[in-house]
C-alpha positions in Angstrom: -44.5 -80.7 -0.6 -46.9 -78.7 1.5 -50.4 -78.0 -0.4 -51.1 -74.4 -0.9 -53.8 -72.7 1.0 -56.5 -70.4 -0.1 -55.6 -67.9 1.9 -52.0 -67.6 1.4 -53.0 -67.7 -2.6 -54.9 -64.9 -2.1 -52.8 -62.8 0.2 -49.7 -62.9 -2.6 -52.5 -61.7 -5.4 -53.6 -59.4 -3.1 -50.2 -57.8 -2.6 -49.5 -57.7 -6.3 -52.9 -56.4 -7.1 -52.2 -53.5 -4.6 -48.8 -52.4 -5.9 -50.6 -51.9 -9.4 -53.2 -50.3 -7.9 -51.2 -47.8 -6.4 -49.1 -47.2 -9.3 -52.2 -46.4 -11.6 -53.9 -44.0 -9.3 -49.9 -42.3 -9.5 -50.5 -42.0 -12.7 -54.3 -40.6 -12.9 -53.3 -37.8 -10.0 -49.7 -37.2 -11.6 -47.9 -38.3 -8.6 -45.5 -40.9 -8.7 -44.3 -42.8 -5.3 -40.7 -44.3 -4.9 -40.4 -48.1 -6.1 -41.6 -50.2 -3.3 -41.0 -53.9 -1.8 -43.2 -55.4 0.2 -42.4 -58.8 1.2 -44.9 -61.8 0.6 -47.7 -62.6 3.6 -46.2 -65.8 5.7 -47.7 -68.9 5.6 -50.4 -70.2 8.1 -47.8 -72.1 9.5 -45.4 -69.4 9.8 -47.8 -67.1 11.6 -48.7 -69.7 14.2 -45.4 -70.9 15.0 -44.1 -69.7 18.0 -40.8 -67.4 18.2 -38.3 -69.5 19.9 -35.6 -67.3 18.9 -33.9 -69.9 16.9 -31.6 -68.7 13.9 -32.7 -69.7 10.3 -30.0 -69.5 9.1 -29.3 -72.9 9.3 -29.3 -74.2 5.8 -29.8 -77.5 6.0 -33.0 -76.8 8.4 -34.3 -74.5 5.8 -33.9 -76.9 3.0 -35.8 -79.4 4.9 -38.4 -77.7 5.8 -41.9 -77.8 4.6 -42.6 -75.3 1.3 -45.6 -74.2 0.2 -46.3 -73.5 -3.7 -47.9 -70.4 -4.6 -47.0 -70.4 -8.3 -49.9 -72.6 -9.6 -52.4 -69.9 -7.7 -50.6 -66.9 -9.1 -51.0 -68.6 -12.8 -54.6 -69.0 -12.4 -55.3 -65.9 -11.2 -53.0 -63.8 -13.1 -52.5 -65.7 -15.8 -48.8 -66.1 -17.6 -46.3 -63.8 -16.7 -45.2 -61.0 -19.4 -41.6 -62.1 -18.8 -40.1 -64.3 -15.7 -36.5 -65.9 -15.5 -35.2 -69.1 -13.6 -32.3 -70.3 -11.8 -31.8 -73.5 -10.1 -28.7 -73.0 -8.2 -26.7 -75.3 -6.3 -26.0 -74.5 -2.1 -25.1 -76.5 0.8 -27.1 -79.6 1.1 -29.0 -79.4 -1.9 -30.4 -77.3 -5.1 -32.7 -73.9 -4.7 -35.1 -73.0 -7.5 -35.0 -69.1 -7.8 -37.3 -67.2 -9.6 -38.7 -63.9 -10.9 -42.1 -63.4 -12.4 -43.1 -60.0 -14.3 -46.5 -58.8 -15.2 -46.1 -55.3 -17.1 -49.3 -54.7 -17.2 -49.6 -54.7 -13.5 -46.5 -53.1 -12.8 -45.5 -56.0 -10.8 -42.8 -58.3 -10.1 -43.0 -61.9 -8.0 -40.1 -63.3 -7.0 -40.6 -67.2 -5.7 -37.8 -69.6 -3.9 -38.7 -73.4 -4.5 -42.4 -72.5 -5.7 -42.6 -70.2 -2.3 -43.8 -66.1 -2.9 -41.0 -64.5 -1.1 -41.6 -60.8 -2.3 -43.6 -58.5 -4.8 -42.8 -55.4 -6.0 -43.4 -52.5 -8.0 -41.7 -52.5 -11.7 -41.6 -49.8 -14.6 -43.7 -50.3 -17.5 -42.6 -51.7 -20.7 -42.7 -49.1 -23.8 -45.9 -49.3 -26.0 -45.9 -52.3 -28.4 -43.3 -54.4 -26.7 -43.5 -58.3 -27.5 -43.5 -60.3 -24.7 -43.4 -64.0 -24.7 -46.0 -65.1 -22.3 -47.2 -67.9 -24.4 -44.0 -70.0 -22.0 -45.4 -71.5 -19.1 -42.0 -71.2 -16.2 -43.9 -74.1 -14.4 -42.6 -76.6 -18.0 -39.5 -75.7 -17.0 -38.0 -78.3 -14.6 -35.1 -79.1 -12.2 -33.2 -82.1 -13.9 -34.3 -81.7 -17.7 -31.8 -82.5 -20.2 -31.5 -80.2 -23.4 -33.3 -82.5 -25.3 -36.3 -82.3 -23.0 -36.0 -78.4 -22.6 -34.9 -78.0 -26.5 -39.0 -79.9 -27.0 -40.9 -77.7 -24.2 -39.5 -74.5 -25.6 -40.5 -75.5 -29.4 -43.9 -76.8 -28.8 -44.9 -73.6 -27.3 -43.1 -71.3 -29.9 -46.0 -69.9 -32.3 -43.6 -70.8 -34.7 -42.4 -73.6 -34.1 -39.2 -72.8 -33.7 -36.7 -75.1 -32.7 -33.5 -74.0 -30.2 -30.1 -73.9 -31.5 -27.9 -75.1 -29.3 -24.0 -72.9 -29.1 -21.9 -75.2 -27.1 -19.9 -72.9 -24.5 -16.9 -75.4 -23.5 -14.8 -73.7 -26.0 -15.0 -70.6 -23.9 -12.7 -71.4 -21.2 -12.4 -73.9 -18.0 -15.1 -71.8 -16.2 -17.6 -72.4 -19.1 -17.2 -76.4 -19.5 -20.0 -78.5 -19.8 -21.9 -75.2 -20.4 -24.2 -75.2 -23.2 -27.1 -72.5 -24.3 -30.4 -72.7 -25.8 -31.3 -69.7 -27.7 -35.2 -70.3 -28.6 -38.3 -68.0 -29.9 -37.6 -64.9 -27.7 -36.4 -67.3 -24.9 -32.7 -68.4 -23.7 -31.8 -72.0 -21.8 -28.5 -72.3 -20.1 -27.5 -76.0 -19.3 -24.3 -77.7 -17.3 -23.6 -81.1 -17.6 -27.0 -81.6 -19.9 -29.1 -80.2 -16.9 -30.9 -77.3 -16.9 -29.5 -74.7 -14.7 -31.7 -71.1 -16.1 -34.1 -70.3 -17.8 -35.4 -66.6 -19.6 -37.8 -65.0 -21.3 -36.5 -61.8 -23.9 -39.1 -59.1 -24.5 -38.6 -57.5 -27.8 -39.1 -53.9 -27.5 -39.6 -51.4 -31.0 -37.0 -49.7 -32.3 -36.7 -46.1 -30.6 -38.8 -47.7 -27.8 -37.3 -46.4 -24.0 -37.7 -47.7 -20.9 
């Protein structure tokens, strides 16, 4: 995989630190703008190559292709995300890991394909004394895990301890076989076959609480 440069890094923290920036000097003059998306800076390599008019569309090109991995940057300069989900899906040629990062008290949102910042945007706050569960780190979380493995990561970051209970999904149906779910310390697992396919974080919000 392609190392991350410091520029990039800084460009997608940049981006993110800009939408919250914009939506706190909303609220200080009482104006509020429309939700905005704003697509993540390219790559160094992206910016020099040259447009040969060439369709990427091709799958299989895009899955080989070099990635970049912005997440470890975004951690250290952001630190853990309020709330973020995960889902490695399967495509054409191979597995895509999908991903959405939220930091509330930013207002902002990061979505990442295979470790890669694709797009940032602005998101509406949380109400006042929500519990998030930001003590999960999304990078534990890895393609090809087995619920054992996943079932240890989730309990050894738990405050509590607590350990998943596993609700076996086969019984649902054809479309749910070899589906199982892992429903942790504010946090839900969804495995097929023993792998893990998604991953999410569950804000608890107070009672009477609105969004």
């Amino acid at each position: 995989m392609k190392g991350r440069t410091p520029s990039r890094i800084a460009m997608v923290i940049c981006t993110a630190l800009l939408v919250a920036t914009s939506l706190a000097c909303g609220l200080l003059t009482g104006e509020r703008e429309p939700t905005s998306v704003t697509e993540a800076p390219p790559s160094d390599d992206e910016a020099s190559a040259p447009d040969d008019g060439d369709d990427l569309g091709d799958l299989e090109t895009a899955l080989a292709a070099e990635t970049v991995d912005d997440r470890p940057g975004v951690l250290d300069y952001l630190g853990p995300p309020d709330a973020f989900d995960i889902a490695i899906v399967q495509v054409e040629g191979g597995t895509v890991r999908r991903e959405s990062w939220r930091y509330y008290q930013y207002a902002t949102r990061i979505d990442f394909v295979d470790g890669e910042a694709v797009l940032t945007m602005e998101i509406e706050p949380m109400p006042e004394g929500t519990l998030f569960a930001a003590w999960y780190d999304p990078l534990a979380f890895e393609q090809g895990m087995t619920g054992a493995e996943v079932a240890s990561v989730a309990a050894a970051a738990s405050p509590a301890g607590m350990e998943p209970e596993f609700i076996d999904l086969s019984e649902g149906g054809e479309d749910l076989a070899g589906g199982t779910v892992l429903a942790g310390d504010q946090i839900l697992m969804g495995l097929h076959e023993d792998r893990l396919v998604y991953v999410e974080t569950v804000a608890l919000v107070p009672e009477g609480g609105a969004q």
